[in-house]
C-alpha positions in Angstrom: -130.4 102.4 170.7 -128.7 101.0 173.2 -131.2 99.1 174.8 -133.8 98.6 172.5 -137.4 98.4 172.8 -138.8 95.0 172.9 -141.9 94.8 174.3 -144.9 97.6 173.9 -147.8 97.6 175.2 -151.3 99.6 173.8 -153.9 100.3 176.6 -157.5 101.1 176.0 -160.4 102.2 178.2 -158.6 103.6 181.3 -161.5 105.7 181.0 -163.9 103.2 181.0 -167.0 105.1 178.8 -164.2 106.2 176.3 -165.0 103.4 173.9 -162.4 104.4 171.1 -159.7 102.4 173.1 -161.9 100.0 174.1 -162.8 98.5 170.2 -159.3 99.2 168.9 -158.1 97.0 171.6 -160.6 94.3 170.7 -160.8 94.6 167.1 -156.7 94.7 167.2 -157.0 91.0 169.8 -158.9 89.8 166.4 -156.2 90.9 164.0 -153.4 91.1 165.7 -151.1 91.5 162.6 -152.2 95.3 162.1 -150.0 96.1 165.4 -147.3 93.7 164.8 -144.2 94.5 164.2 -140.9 92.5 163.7 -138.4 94.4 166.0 -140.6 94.1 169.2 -143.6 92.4 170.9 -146.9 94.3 171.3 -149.4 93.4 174.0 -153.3 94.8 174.1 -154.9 95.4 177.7 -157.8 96.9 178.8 -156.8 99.1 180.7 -160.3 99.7 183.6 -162.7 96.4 182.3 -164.9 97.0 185.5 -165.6 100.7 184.7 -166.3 100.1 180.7 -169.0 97.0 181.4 -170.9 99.7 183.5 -169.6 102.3 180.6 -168.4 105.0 183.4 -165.2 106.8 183.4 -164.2 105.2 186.5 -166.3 103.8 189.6 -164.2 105.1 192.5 -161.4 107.0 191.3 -159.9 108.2 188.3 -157.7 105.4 187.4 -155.1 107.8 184.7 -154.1 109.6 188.1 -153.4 106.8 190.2 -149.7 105.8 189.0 -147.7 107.9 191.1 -144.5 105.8 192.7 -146.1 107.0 196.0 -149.3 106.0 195.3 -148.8 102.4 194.0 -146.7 101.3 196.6 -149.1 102.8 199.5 -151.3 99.7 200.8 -153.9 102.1 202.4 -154.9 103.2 198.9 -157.2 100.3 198.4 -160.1 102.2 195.9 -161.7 100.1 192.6 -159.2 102.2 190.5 -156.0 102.6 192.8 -156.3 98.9 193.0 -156.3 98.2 189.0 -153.6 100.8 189.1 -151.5 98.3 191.3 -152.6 95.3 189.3 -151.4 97.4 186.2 -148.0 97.8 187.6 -147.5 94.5 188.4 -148.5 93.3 184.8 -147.0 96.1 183.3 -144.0 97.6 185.9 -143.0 97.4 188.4 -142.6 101.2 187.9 -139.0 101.5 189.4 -138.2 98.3 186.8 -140.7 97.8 184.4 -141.0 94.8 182.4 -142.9 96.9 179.2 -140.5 99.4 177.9 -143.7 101.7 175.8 -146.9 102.2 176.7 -149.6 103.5 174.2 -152.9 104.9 176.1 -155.7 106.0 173.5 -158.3 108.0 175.2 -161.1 110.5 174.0 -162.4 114.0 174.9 -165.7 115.5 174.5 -163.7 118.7 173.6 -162.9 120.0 170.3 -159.4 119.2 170.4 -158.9 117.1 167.1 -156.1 114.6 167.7 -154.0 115.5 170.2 -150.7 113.6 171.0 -150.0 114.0 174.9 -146.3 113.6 175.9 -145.1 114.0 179.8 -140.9 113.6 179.2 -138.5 115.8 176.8 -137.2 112.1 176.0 -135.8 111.8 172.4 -137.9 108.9 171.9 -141.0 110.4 172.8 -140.5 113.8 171.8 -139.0 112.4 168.4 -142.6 109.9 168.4 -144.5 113.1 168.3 -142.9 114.9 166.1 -142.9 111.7 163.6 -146.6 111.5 164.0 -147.5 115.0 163.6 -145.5 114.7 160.0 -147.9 111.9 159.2 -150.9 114.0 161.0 -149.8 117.5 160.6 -153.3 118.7 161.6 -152.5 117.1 164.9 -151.5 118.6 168.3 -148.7 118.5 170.5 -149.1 118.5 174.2 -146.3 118.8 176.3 -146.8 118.1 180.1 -143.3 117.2 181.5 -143.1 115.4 184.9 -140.6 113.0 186.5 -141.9 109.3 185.5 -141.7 108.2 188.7 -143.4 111.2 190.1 -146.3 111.3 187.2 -149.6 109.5 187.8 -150.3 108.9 184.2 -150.5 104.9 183.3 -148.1 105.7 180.4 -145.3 106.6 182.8 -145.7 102.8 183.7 -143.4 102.1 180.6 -139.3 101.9 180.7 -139.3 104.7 178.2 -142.4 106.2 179.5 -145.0 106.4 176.7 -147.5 108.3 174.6 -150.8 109.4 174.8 -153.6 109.6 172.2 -156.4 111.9 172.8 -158.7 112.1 170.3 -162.1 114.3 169.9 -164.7 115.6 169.8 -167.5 113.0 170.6 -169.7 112.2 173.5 -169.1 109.4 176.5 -170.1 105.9 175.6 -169.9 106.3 171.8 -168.1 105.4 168.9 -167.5 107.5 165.9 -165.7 106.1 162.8 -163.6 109.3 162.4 -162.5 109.7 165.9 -161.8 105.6 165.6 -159.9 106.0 162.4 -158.1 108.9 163.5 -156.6 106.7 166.7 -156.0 103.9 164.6 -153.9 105.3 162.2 -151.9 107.6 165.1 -151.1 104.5 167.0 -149.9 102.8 163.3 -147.9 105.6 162.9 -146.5 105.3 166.7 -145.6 101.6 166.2 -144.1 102.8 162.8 -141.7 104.9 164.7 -141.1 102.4 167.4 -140.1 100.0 164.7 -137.6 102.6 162.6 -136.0 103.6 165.7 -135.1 99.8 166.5 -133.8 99.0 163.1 -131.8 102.0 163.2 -133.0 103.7 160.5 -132.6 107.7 159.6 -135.7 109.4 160.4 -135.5 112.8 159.7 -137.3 115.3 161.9 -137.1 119.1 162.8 -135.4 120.2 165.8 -138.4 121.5 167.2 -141.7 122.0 166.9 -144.7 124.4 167.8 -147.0 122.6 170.5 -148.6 123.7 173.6 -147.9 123.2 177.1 -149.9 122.9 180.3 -150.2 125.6 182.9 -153.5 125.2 185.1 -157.0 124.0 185.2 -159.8 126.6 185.8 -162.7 126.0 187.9 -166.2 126.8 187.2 -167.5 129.8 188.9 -169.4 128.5 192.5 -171.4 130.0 195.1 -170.5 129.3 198.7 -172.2 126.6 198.7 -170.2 124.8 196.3 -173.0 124.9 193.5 -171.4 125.8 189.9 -173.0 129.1 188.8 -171.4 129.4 185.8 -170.8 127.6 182.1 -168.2 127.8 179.5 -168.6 131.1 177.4 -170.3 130.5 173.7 -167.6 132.8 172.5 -164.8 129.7 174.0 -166.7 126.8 173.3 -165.2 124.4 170.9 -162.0 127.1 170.6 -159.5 124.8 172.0 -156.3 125.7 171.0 -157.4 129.6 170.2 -155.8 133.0 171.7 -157.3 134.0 175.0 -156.5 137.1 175.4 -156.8 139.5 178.9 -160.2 140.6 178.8 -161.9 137.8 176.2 -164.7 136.4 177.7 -164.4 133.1 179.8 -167.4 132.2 181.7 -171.2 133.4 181.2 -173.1 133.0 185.0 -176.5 131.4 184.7 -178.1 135.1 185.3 -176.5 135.8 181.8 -173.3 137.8 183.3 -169.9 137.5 181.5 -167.3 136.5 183.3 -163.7 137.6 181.5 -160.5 136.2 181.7 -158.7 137.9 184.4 -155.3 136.9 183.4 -152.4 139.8 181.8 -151.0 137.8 179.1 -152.7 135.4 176.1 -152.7 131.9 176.9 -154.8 129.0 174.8 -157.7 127.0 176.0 -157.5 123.3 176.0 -160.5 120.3 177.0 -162.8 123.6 177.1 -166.0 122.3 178.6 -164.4 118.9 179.1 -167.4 116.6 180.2 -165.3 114.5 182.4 -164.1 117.1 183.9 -167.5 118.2 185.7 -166.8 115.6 188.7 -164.5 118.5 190.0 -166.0 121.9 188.6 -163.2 122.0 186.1 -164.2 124.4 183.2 -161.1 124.2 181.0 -157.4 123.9 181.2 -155.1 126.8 180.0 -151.7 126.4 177.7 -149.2 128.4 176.4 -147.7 127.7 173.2 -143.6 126.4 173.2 -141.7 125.7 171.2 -140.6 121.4 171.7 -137.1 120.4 171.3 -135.9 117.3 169.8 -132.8 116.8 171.8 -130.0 115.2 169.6 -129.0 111.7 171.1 -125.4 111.2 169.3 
């Protein structure tokens, strides 16, 4: 590489009740060794501290949507969240030049999305950190979601090379679960791995592409006019995350026992279907279509 990486850092608990993050970051400040590597520095930071001692996903605002260019450098924005966000960038960033060159954010759904690996940039680097993993995983997910750093409000665009995003399910808010734990800790060993192989220099042979998934829109809950949700996931899409939907299948089921179908003319794929977080803003489930990623060569 021509500038290569030298200081990563891993972030846990930007979502304060997703304790996953949390413990690896702790149990990783005991042994530090496990996420050491010779080529490069790595630093451990909870991410939200105020929101995981009350164990809440955040207390004002959802702090993994907060790190927008825009949005840091806007002194108005002065929330619990949008604050830590602008604390983050100073410890982290500044965004336009930041000091960390990868970040590593492990979160947790309540979904039943097994381990997905969440990537916002067709970046070599990241695309090629994916693909690495998923050859170590290979029951793991892609999820391609590509934004301009600047531009995205994720807390892994924060990094120089942007970063990566562990998402790992399902289990409930404000628990641990020794698969979904070991699951995360061995992704992010396989991340620092890739990080270190890169640096050295060394061959790593991946595919050209691979099959993954990318975002297209959220879907709201049915509501009355009053705002009140009337409707809840169908039992014929719950925990089918990554499954067909065709035209037709059914979507919702109303609280009266009506099915609701999908409205849409061509298959997409469900994805943080029934997402507990997600009930702050009526958000049912998000929809994908499946793509084909592209590991751009870098000679």
């Amino acid at each position: 590489m021509d500038h290569p990486i030298k200081q990563v850092a891993i972030t846990g608990g930007t979502h304060g009740n997703e304790l996953t993050g949390v413990y690896l970051v702790k149990h990783w400040s005991a042994y530090p060794d496990e996420v050491t590597r010779d080529s490069f520095s790595t630093e451990l930071h909870l991410a939200n501290p105020d929101a995981n001692q009350q164990v809440r996903r955040y207390i004002d605002q959802d702090l993994n949507r907060q790190f927008n260019i825009h949005d840091l450098n806007n002194p108005e924005l002065t929330g619990c969240e949008q604050q830590r966000a602008k604390d983050l960038n100073k410890l982290l960033g500044p965004k336009e030049d930041p000091r960390v060159d990868f970040v590593i954010d492990l979160h947790t759904t309540t979904a039943n999305m097994g381990m997905s690996l969440i990537f916002n940039t067709n970046d070599p680097l990241v695309v090629g950190m994916a693909f690495y993993v998923k050859q170590k995983m290979p029951h793991a997910t892609l999820f391609y979601h590509p934004s301009d750093r600047l531009e995205d409000n994720f807390l892994t665009s924060v990094g120089r090379l942007n970063g990566f995003l562990i998402e790992a399910g399902p289990i409930a808010q404000g628990l641990l679960n020794h698969h979904v734990y070991s699951e995360s800790q061995t992704a992010v060993t396989h991340a620092l791995d890739y990080l270190e192989k890169v640096n050295q220099g060394e061959t790593i042979d991946l595919p050209s592409q691979m099959s993954g998934y990318q975002f297209i829109e959220k879907i709201p809950l049915p509501e009355d006019a009053s705002g009140e949700i009337i409707a809840m996931v169908h039992p014929n899409l719950q925990n089918k995350d990554y499954q067909p939907i065709n035209p037709g299948d059914p979507l919702f089921i109303t609280l009266a026992g009506e099915t609701i179908p999908y409205a849409g003319d061509a298959t997409v794929y469900g994805a943080f279907i029934n997402e507990a977080a997600y009930y702050d803003q009526h958000i049912g489930l998000s929809l994908m279509k499946k793509v084909d990623v592209a590991l751009e060569d870098t000679k």
